[in-house]
N, C-alpha and C positions, 0 to 999 in steps of 0.2 A: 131779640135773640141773636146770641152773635155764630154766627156759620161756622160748622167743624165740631162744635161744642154740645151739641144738643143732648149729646149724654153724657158728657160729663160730672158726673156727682157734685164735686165741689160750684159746678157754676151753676145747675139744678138747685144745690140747696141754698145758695145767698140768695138767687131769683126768687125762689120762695118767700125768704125772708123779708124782701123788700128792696132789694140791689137791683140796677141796670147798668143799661151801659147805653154812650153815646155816640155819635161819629168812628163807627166798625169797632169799637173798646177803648179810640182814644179818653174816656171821661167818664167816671163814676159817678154814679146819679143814687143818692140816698132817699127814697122814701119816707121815713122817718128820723129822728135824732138817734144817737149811737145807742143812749142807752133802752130806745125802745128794738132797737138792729140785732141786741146783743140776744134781750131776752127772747125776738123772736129765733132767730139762729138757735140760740140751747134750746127752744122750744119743738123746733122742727128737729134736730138731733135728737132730742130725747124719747122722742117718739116713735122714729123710725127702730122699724125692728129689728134690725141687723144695727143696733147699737147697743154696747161700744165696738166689740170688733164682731163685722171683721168693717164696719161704718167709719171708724176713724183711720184704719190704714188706709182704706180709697179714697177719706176724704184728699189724704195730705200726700196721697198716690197721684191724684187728677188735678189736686193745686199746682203739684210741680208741673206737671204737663202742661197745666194752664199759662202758668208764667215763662213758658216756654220762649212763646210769644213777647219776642220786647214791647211791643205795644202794651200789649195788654199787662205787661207785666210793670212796667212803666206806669200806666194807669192805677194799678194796685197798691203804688208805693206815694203818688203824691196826693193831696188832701184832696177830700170828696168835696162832691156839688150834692145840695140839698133840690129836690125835688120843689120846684114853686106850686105846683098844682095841687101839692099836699098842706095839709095845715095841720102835720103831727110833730110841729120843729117848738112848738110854747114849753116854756121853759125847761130849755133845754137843756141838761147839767153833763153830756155828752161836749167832749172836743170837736169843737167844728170844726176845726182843721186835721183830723187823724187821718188818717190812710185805711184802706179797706184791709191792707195786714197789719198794722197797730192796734186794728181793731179787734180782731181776731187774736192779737197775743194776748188781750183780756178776757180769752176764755180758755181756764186752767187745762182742759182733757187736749185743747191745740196748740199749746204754747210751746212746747221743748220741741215737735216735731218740726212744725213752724217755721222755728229759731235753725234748725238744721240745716231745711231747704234753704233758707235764707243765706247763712254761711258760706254754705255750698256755693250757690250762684258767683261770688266776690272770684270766684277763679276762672270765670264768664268774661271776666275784664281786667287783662291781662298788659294793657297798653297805659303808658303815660297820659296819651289823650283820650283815656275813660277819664282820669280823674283832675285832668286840669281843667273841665269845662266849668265856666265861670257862672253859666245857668245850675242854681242848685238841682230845677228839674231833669236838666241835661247828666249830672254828676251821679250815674244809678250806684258805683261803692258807697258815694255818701250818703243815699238815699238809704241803701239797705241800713247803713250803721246806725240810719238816723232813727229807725225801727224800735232799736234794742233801747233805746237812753230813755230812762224816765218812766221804765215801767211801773204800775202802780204796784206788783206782786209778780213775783218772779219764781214758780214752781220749782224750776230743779238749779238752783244756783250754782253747786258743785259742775253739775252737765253743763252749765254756760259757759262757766269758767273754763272749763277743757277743751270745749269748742273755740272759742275765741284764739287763745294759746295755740291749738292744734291747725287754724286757721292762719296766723302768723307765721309758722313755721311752715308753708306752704305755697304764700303767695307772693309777689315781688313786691318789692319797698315799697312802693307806692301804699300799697294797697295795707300791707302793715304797718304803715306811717295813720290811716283811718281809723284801723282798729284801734292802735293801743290809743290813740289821741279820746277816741271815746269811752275809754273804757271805767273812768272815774263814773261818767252819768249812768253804768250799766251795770256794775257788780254792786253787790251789796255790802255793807260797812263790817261785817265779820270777814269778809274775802279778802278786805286789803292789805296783810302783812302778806298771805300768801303770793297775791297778785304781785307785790312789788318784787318779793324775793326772785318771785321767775322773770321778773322783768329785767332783774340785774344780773340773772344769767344769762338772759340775753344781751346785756351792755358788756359782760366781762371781756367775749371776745370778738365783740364788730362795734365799732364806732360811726358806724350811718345812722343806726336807730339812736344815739345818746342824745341828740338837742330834745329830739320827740318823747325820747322817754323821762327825758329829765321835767320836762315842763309837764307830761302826765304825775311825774311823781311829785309834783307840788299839788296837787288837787287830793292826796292820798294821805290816809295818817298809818303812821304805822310805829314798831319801836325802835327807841334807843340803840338798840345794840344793831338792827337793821340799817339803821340812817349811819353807825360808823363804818359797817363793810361796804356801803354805797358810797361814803367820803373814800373812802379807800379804794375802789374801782375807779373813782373821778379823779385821783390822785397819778393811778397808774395809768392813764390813757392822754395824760397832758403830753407826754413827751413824743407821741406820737397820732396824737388827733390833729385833724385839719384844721390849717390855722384861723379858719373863719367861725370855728365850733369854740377855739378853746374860748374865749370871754365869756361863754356859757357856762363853761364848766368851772372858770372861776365863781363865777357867778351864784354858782349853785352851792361851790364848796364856803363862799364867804356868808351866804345866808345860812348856811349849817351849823353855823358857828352862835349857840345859843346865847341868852343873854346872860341864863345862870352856870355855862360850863367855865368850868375852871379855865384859869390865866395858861395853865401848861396845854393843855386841847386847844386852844384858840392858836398858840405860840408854833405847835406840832403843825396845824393845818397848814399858818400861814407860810411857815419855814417850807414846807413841805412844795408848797407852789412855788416858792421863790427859787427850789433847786433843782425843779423839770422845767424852768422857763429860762435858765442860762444856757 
C-alpha cells in the first residue's frame, strides 16, 4: 500500500486487479500477463455500481492526482516487472514491456481521457534539460509520446488529432519537436492529408520546426496537389532559413521531384533553388 493513497479510486481499483507497487512506487509489479490485467480491470469496473459515471470521471479524477507524484508517475510510464511468485505469465500474448498507462489506453471507456491527462502533463516540463536526458527513463516528454505510438485501436482519432496540434501550439520547441516527430506512429492513415496540411501551416511562418517536420512528412502519404503547396513553402523559406537547415530543405525539394513528373516540374523546382541560393 502506498501512503496518502489509500483512497484513491484509480489506485484501489488496479490493486484489486492485480497491480503493486515497489520500493514507496518506484516499480510496478504485475501479477499477471497484461492480457489477463486487462480483463480483470474491465471486470472490477464493470461491476462496480456507480459505473459508467459518475465511476469513470473519478477514475481519471484520481489518476491525475495519482501521477501527480513524479515518482510514481515515472513508474507508470516505464515497462512493468512481472510478479516471480506468480505463475499466471504462461503464454503470454500480452507486451511485456508496456507501461501500466499503455496498458490502460487498451481499454476503450479510458482511452481519450487518458490521452488528455497525458497531453496535459508535457507542459510539466518546460526546460531543455527535461528533454535532453540521455536515459530514456529519465526523458518523461519522451515517455509520455512514447504512450500514444502503436496503439492497437485508437477510439476518438479526430479528439487526438486536436489534442496533439493544440498541444503544439502551447508548448516550447522542445517539447513540439516530440510530438510532431511522433506523430506518424500515432494518427491513423485517413488523418494524414489533414495532419500534414496543418503541419505546413505551421512551416509557412516559422522555420525552427521545418528540419522536424520535414523528416515527419517523409513517413506520411498524402497528395499530389498537397506535396506542390509544401514544395512551394520549401521554396519560399531558402532565402531565409538557417544556413545549417537549408541542405535539408534541398534535400527534401530534390526527392520531391518524381520519377514520372514532367521535364518542366523537375526544371521549375530545380531553377527555382538555384535563384534563392544566389
Amino acid at each position: 500500500m502506498i501512503i496518502g493513497y489509500e483512497n484513491n479510486i484509480f489506485y484501489k481499483l488496479i490493486n484489486k486487479a492485480g497491480i503493486s507497487f515497489e520500493n514507496n512506487g518506484e516499480r510496478i509489479i504485475f501479477d499477471s500477463n497484461l492480457t489477463f490485467f486487462r480483463h480483470e480491470f474491465k471486470k472490477v469496473l464493470y461491476s462496480n455500481p456507480s459505473y459508467p459515471q459518475p465511476l469513470l470521471n473519478t477514475i481519471c479524477e484520481n489518476f491525475s492526482e495519482f501521477i501527480q507524484d513524479p515518482l510514481l508517475f515515472k513508474a507508470c510510464l516505464i515497462p512493468y516487472s512481472k510478479n516471480d511468485k506468480k505463475d499466471n505469465f504462461h503464454h503470454d500474448y500480452g507486451i511485456m514491456n508496456e507501461s501500466l498507462i499503455k496498458s490502460f489506453l487498451g481499454i476503450d471507456e479510458l482511452q481519450t481521457p487518458i490521452i488528455k491527462i497525458l497531453l496535459e502533463k508535457l507542459v510539466d516540463y518546460t526546460t531543455d534539460e527535461d528533454i535532453m536526458k540521455s536515459d530514456l527513463n529519465d526523458n518523461i516528454p519522451k515517455l509520455i509520446m512514447n504512450q500514444l505510438r502503436w496503439m492497437d485501436n485508437i477510439v476518438d482519432p479526430d479528439e487526438l488529432n486536436e489534442s496533439l496540434f493544440e498541444m503544439i501550439s502551447i508548448t516550447p520547441i522542445h517539447i513540439q519537436k516530440e510530438i510532431i516527430e511522433a506523430i506518424p506512429d500515432i494518427i491513423v492513415d485517413s488523418q494524414h492529408n489533414d495532419v500534414v496540411r496543418k503541419l505546413k501551416d505551421i512551416m509557412e511562418n516559422d522555420t525552427e520546426l521545418i528540419v522536424t517536420i520535414l523528416d515527419t512528412l517523409s513517413n506520411l502519404k498524402f497528395s499530389e496537389n498537397l506535396m506542390d503547396e509544401l514544395k512551394n513553402t520549401v521554396i519560399k523559406h531558402l532565402e531565409n532559413c538557417e544556413l545549417e537547415k537549408i541542405p535539408i530543405l534541398i534535400r527534401f525539394l530534390l526527392q520531391s521531384i518524381d520519377d514520372n513528373e514532367d521535364n518542366e516540374k523537375a526544371r521549375f523546382i530545380i531553377s527555382k533553388i538555384r535563384s534563392k541560393l544566389k
